[in-house]
C-alpha positions as CSV (number, residue, x, y, z in Angstrom):
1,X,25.4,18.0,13.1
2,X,27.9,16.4,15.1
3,X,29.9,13.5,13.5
4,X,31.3,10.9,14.9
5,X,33.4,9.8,12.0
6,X,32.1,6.0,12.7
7,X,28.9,4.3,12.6
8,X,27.0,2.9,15.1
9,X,28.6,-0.6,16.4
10,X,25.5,-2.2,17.2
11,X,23.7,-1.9,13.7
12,X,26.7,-2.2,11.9
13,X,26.9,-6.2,13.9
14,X,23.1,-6.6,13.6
15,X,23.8,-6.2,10.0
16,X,26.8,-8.8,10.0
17,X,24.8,-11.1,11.7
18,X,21.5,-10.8,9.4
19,X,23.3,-11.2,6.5
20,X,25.8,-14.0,6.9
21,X,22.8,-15.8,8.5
22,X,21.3,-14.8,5.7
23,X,24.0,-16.6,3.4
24,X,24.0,-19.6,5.9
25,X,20.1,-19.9,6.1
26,X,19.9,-20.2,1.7
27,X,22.7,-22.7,1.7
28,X,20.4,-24.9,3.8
29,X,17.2,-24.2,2.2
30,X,18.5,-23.7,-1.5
31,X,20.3,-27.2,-1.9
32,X,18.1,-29.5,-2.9
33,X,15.6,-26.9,-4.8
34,X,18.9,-26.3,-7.3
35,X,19.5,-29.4,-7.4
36,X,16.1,-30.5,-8.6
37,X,15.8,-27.2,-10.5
38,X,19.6,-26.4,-12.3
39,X,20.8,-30.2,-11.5
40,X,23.9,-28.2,-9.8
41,X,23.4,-28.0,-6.2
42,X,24.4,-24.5,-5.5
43,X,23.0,-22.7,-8.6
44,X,20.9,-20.4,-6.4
45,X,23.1,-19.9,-3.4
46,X,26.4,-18.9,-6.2
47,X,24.2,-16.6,-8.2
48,X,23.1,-14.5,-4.9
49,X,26.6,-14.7,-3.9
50,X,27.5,-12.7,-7.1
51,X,24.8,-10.8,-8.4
52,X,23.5,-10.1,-4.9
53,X,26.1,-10.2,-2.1
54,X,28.6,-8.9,-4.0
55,X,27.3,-5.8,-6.0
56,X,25.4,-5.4,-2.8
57,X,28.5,-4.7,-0.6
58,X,30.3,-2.9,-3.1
59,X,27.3,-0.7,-3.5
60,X,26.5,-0.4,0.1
61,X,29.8,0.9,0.6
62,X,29.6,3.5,-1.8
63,X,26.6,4.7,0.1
64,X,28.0,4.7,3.4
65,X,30.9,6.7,2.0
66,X,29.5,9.5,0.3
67,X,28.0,12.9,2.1
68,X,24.1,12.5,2.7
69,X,23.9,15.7,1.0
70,X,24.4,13.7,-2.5
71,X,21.8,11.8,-1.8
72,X,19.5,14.8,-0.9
73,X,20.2,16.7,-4.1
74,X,19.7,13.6,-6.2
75,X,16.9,12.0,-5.3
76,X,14.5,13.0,-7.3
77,X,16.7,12.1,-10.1
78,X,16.9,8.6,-9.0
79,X,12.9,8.2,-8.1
80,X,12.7,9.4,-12.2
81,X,15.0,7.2,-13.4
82,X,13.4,3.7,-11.4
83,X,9.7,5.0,-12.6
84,X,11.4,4.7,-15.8
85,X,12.9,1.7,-15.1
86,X,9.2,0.6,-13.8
87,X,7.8,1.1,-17.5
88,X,10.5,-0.7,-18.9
89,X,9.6,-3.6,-18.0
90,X,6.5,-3.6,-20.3
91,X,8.5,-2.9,-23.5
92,X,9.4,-6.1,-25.8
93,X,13.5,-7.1,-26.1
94,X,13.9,-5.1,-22.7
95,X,11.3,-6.6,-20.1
96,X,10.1,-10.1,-20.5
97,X,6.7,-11.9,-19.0
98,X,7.4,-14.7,-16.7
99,X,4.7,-16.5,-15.4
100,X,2.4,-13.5,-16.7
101,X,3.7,-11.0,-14.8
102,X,5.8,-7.9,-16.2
103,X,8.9,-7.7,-13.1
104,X,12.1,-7.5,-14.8
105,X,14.6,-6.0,-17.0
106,X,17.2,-8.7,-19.1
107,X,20.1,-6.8,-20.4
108,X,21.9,-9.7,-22.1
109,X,23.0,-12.6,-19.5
110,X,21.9,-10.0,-16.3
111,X,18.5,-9.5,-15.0
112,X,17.1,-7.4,-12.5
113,X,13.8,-6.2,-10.6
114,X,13.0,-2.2,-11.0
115,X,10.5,-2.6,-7.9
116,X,13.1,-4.2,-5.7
117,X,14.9,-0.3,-5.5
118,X,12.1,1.3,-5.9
119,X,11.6,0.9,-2.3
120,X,15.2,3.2,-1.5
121,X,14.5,5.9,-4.1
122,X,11.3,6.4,-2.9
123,X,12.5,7.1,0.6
124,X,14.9,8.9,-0.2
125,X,12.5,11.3,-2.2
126,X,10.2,11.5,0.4
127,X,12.7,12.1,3.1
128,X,14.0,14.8,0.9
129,X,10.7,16.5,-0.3
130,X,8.7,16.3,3.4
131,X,11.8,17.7,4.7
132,X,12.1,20.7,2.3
133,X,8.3,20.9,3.4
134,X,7.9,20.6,6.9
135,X,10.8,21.7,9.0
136,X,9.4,21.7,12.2
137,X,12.1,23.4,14.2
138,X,10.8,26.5,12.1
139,X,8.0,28.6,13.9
140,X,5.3,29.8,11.6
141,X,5.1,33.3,12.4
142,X,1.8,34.4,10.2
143,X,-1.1,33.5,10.2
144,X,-1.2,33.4,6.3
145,X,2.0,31.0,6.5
146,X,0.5,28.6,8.5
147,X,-2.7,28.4,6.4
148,X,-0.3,27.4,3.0
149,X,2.0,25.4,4.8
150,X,-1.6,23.1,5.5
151,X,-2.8,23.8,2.2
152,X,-3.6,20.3,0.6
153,X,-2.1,21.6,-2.9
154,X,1.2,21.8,-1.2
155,X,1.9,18.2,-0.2
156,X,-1.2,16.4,-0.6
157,X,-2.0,16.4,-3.6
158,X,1.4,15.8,-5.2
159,X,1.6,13.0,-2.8
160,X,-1.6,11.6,-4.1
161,X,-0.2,12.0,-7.6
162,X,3.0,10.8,-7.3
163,X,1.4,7.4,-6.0
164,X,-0.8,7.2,-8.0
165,X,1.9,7.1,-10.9
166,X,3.8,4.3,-8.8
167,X,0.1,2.7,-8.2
168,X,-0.8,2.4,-11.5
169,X,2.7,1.0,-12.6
170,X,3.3,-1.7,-9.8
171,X,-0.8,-2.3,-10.8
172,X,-0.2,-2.9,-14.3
173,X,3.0,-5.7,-13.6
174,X,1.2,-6.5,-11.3
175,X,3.2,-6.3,-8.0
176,X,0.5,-5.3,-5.3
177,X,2.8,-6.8,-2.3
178,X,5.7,-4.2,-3.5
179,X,2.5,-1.4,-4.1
180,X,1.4,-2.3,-0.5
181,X,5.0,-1.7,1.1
182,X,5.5,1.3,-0.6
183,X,2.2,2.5,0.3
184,X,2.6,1.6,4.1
185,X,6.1,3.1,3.9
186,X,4.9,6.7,2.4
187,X,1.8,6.7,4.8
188,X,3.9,6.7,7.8
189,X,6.9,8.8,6.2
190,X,3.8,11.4,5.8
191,X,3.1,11.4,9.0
192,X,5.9,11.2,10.5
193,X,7.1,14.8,9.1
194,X,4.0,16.1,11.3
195,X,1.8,16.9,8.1
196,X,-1.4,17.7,9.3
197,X,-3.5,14.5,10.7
198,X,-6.1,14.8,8.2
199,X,-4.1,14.4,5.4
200,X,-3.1,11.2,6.9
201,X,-6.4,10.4,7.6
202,X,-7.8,10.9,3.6
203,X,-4.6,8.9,2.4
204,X,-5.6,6.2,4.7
205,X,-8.9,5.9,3.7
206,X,-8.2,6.0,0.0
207,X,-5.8,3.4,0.2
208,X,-7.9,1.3,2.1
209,X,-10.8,2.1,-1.0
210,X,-8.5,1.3,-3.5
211,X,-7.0,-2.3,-1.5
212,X,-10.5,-3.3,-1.7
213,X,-10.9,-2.8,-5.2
214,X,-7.8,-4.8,-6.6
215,X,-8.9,-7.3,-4.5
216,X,-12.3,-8.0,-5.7
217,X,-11.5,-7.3,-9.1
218,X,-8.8,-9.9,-9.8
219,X,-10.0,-13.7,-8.2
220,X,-7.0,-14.9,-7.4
221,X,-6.6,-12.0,-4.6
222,X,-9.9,-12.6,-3.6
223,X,-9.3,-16.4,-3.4
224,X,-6.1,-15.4,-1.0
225,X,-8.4,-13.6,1.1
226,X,-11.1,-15.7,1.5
227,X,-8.4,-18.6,1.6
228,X,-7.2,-16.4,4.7
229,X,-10.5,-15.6,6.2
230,X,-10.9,-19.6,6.1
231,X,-8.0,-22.2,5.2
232,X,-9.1,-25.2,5.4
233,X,-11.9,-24.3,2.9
234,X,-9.8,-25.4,-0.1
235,X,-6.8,-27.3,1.0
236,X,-5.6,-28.7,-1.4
237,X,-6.0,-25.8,-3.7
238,X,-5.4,-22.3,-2.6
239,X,-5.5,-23.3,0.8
240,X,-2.3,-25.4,-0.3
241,X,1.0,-23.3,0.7
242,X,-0.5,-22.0,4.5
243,X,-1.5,-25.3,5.0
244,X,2.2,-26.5,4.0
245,X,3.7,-23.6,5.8
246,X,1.9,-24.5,9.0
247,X,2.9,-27.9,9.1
248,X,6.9,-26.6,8.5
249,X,6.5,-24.8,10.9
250,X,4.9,-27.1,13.7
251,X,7.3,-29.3,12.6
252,X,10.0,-27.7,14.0
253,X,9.1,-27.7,17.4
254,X,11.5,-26.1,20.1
255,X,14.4,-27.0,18.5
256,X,14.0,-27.7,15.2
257,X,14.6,-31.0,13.0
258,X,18.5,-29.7,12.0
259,X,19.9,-28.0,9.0
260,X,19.1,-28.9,5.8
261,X,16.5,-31.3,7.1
262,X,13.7,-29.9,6.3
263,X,10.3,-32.1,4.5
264,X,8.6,-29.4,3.2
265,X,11.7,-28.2,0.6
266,X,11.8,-31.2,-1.1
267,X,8.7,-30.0,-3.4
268,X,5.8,-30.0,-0.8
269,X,6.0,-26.2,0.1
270,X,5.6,-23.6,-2.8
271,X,8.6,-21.0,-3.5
272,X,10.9,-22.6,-0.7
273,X,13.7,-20.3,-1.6
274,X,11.7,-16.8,-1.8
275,X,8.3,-16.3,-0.5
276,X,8.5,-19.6,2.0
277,X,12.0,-19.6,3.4
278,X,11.0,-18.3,6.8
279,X,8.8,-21.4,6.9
280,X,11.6,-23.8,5.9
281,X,13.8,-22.2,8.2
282,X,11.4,-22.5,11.4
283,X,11.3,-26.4,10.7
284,X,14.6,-26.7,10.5
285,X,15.8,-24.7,13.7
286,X,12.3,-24.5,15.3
287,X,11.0,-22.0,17.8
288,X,14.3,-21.0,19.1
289,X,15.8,-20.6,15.6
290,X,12.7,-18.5,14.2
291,X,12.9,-16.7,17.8
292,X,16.4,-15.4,17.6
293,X,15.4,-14.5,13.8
294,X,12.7,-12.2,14.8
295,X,14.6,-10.7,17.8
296,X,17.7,-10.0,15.0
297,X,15.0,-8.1,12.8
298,X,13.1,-6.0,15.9
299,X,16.3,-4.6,17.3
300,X,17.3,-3.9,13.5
301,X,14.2,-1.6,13.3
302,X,14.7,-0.2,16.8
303,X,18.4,0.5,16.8
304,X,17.5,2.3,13.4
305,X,14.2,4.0,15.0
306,X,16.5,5.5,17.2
307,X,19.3,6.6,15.0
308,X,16.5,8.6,13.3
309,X,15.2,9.9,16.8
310,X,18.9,11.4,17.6
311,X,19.6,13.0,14.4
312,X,18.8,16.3,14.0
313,X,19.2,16.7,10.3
314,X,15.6,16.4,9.1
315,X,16.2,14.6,5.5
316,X,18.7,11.8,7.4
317,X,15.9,11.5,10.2
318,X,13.0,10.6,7.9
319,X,15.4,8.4,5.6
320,X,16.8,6.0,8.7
321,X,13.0,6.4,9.5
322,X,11.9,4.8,6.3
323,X,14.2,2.4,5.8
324,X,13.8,1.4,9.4
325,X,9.9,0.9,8.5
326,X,10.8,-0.8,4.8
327,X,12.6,-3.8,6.5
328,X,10.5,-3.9,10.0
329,X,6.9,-4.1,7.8
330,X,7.8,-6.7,4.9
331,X,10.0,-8.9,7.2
332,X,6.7,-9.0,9.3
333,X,4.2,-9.0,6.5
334,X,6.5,-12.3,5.0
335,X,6.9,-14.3,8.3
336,X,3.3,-13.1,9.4
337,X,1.6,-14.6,6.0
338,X,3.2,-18.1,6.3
339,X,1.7,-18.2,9.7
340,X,-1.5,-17.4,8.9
341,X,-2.1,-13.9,10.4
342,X,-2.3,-12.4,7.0
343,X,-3.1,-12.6,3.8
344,X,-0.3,-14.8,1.6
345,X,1.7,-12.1,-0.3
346,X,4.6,-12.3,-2.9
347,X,6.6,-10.5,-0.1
348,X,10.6,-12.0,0.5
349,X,11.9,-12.0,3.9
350,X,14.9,-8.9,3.9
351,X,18.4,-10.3,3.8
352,X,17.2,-13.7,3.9
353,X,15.1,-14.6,0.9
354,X,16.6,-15.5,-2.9
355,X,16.7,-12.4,-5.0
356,X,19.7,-10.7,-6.1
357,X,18.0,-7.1,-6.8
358,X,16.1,-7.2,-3.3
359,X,19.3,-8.2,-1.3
360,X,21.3,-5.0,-3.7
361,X,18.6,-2.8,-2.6
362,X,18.9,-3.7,1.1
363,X,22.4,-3.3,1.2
364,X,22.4,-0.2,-0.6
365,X,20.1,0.8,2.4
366,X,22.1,-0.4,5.1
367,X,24.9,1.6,4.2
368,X,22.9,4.6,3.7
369,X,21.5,4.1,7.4
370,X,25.1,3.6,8.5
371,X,26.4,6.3,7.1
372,X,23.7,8.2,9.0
373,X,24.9,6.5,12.2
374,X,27.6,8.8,11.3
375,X,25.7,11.9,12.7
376,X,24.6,12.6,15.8
């Protein structure tokens, strides 16, 4: 590999810009929900500043400094020690229920969310094991080679095995938006190393099986589907957040109403801070605001589509790959449920939403992709 001993200008600003409007856009939105919430007015907007932001950049730039062959050698390490961290979360004085679900880990005053990094050790894994795998630049001379290097012991079945670990764990909090990311993510890692297409094609199908199960056997995902398939069936009840969401939104107009404006945060819309904020934001800035949001994002997963195109080491391809199709798929899962398309999912909006361990785990990617930038 060649390397350029910088990284690439354009993500590196895409990345300025998505964060510090990032910052800006939680000021706005967070205000009045501490306010009511903490009685302080910046409780929220402090605490991502210093368990989030902060951590996050000092982190991040650990990652963007050191070789991508660290990362390689240790990756399966780090997958181990977040499935740990996973199963933590169940036992009592180290994980705590909130709102009945099992999600974090309290070590005295700090708390933090094992699924949140989940999402960048399990890239990096994958990356790592489909590329020790598949190396495509590598004729297969025999006849016999080719036949094990298709052999569904060799990848697909571990990959079946190792989800189903994750599965069951994410299951069992439960965290099905995070299971669904991670899911998407690995399907199109897998086929992205050019494993053969019907490996692709039984993955797909089982997943789609087993999406259908978990959501007929807990009624509150079945009421978000049908509540999907038909909103105005139950308006006022699970029907309640699209319908606000819709109205934010609308709201907005062209324009928007201005910053820190916004109706809907003062109580009427659901999670304003997390799950919602993309709604919150659209009435405040309107079209052109939510516009230039989505434009930020889509050249974010392009510029990084093509860093992976133009890098000829295979574990750094399928890594800027991943993480390209990490932040691409939930930011358009997130702003996609509050208008409706899909399903309303647990999912925060990358770089934007409250969360310290989510925003951590993004910048922990971003410098890992820049440091790939490195390498052409």
């Amino acid at each position: 590999m060649e390397n350029k001993a910088h990284p690439d200008g354009i993500l590196l600003g895409l990345c300025v810009l998505l964060i510090g409007g990032g910052i800006l856009i939680l000021a706005s939105v967070s205000a009045s929900f501490s306010l009511q919430k903490t009685g302080t007015t910046f409780y929220f907007l402090n605490h991502q500043l210093l368990f989030g932001l902060l951590p996050g950049l000092l982190f991040g730039f650990l990652a963007f400094l050191l070789p991508l062959a660290f990362f390689k050698k240790w990756s399966f390490l780090f997958l181990i020690g977040n499935i740990i961290l996973l199963g933590l979360v169940f036992v009592p004085g180290i994980g705590e229920a909130r709102e009945g679900v099992h999600r974090w880990i309290f070590l005295g005053p700090l708390s933090f969310q094992p699924s949140e990094f989940l999402k960048i050790t399990f890239i990096l894994y994958m990356a790592s094991w489909l590329a020790s795998k598949y190396q495509p630049q590598t004729p297969i001379k025999s006849q016999k080679s080719r036949n094990r290097a298709r052999s569904p012991t060799r990848t697909l079945m571990p990959f079946i095995l190792l989800m189903g670990l994750i599965g069951l764990l994410l299951i069992l909090q439960p965290d099905i938006s995070t299971l669904g990311i991670v899911g998407l993510i690995a399907l199109l890692m897998y086929f992205l190393a050019r494993t053969p297409l019907w490996h692709t094609a039984v993955i797909l199908g089982g997943g789609l099986i087993a999406l259908a199960i978990l959501v007929m056997s807990a009624p509150y995902r079945l009421n978000r589907f049908l509540t999907f398939l038909n909103p105005s069936s139950d308006p006022l009840g699970h029907g309640y957040q699209i319908k606000q969401a819709l109205i934010g939104i609308g709201s907005g107009g062209i324009t928007g109403i201005g910053l820190g404006l916004s109706y809907q945060k003062f109580g009427l819309l659901p999670v304003p801070i997390s799950d919602s904020i993309f709604a919150i934001f659209a009435e405040e800035t309107g079209f052109l605001g939510a516009a230039i949001l989505i434009l930020l994002l889509f050249v974010f997963a392009w510029r990084s589509f093509q860093i992976s195109k133009h890098v000829q080491d295979r574990f750094a391809s399928l890594t800027a790959a991943g993480i390209a199709l990490w932040i691409f798929f939930q930011s358009a899962f997130n702003m996609a449920s509050m208008l409706g398309i899909v399903p309303l999912a647990g999912i925060p909006l990358p770089f934007i939403s409250y969360g310290g361990s989510a925003l951590v785990a993004e910048l922990v990617a971003v410098g890992i992709l820049l440091n790939i930038s490195k390498y052409r």
